[in-house]
C-alpha positions as CSV (number, residue, x, y, z in Angstrom):
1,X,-1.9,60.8,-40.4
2,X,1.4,58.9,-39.0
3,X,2.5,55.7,-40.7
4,X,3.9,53.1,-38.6
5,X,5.8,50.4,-40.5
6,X,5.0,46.6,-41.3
7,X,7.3,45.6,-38.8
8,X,6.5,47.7,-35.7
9,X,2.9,46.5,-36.7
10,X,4.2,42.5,-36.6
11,X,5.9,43.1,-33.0
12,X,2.5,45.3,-31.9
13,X,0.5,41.8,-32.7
14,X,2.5,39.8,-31.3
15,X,3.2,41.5,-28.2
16,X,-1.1,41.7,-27.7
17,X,-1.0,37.3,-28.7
18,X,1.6,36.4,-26.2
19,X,0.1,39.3,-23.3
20,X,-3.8,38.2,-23.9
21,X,-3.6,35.2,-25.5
22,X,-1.6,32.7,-23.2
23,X,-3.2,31.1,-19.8
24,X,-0.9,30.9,-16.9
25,X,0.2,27.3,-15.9
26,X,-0.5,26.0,-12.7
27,X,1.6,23.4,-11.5
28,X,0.9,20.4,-10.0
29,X,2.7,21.5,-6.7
30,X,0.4,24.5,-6.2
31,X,-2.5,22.8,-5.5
32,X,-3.3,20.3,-2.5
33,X,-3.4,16.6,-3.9
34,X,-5.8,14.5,-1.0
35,X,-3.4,11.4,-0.1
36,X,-4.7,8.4,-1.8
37,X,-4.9,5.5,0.9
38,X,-2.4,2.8,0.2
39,X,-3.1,-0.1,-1.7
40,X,-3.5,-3.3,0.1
41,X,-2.8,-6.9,-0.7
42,X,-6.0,-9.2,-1.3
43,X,-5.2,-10.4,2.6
44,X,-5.1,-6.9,4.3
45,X,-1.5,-6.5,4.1
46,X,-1.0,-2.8,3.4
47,X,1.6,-2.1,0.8
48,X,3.9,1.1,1.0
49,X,6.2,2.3,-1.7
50,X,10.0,3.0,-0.6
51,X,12.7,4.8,-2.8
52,X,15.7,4.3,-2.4
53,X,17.4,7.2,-4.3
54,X,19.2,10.2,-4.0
55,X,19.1,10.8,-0.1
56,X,18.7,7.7,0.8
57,X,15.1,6.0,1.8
58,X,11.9,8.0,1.1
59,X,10.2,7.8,2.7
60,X,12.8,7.2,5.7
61,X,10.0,6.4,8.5
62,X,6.8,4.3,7.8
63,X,3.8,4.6,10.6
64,X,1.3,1.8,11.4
65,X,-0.9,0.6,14.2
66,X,1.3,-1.9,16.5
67,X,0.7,-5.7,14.9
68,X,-0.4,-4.7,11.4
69,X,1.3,-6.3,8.5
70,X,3.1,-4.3,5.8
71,X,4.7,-5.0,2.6
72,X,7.5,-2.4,2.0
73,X,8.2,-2.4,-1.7
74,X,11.9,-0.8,-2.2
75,X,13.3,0.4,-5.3
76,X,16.4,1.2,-5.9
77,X,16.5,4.0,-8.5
78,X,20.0,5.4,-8.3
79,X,23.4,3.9,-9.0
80,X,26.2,3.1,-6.0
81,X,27.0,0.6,-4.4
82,X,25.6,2.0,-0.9
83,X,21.8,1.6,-1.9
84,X,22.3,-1.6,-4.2
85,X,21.8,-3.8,-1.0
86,X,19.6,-3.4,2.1
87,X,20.2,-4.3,5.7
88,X,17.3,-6.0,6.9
89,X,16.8,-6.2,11.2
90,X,18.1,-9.6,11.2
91,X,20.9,-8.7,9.6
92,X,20.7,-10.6,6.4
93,X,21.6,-8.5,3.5
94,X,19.2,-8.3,0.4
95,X,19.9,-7.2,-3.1
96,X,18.1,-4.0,-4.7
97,X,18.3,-4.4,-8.4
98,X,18.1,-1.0,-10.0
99,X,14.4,-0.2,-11.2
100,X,12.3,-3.6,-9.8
101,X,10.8,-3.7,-6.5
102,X,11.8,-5.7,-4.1
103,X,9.0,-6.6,-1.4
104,X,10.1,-7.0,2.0
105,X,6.9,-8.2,4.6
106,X,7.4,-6.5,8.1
107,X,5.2,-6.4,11.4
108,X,4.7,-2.9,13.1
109,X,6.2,-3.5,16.1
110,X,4.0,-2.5,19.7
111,X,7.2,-0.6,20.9
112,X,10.2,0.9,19.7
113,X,11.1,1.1,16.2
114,X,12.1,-1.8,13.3
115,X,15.1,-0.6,11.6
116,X,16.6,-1.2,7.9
117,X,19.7,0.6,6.6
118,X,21.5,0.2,3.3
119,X,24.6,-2.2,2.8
120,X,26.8,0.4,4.2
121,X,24.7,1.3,7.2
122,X,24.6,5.0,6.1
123,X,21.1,5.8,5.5
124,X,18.0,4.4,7.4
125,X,14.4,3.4,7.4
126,X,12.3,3.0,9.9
127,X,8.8,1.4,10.8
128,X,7.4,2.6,13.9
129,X,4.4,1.9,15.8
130,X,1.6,5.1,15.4
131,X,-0.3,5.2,18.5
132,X,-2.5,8.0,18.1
């Protein structure tokens, strides 16, 4: 009869524990996640989340049926002095404190696009009509 030490025995054990006895983790990103619709205001207004972090805007283009009303809720969530303000289409500048939205109301326009950039006019958002 062969012997096998305490130790060998130990690893054996373990090896079986950690082979049979952990469950693969799924991640989030794996499985399909169904868009939930996006909140509205107690008047109809819909309200859309905008980051403004590392890359700029996210998301950079916002769709909508021509006329309806949004609220776009920015929120700055990097430091620099590029994304701190925001260049609304009027041109009046608006500051973005870091972590606290900031709710800008907008119109889908019937045509063409509504643009916002940051204070340095380097990155972009856009609301555009979606016609389809």
């Amino acid at each position: 009869m062969r012997y096998v030490s305490r130790m060998t025995r130990i690893a054996l054990v373990a090896a079986l524990v950690f082979a049979f006895g952990c469950k693969k983790e799924t991640k989030t990103e794996d499985k399909p996640v169904a868009a939930s619709p996006a909140p509205k205001t107690p008047d109809g207004v819909r309200v859309v989340a905008i980051n403004a972090g590392e890359g700029g805007y996210k998301p950079d283009q916002v769709k909508g049926k021509p006329g309806e009303k949004l609220k776009l809720q920015f929120t700055r969530t990097i430091e620099g002095e590029c994304l701190s303000q925001l260049k609304t289409p009027d041109g009046k500048l608006v500051d973005l404190p870091m972590n606290k939205a900031v709710d800008i109301d907008v119109t889908v326009p019937n045509d063409g696009e509504v643009k916002f950039a940051c204070g340095m006019d380097m990155s972009y958002l856009v609301v555009v009509a979606d016609k389809s």
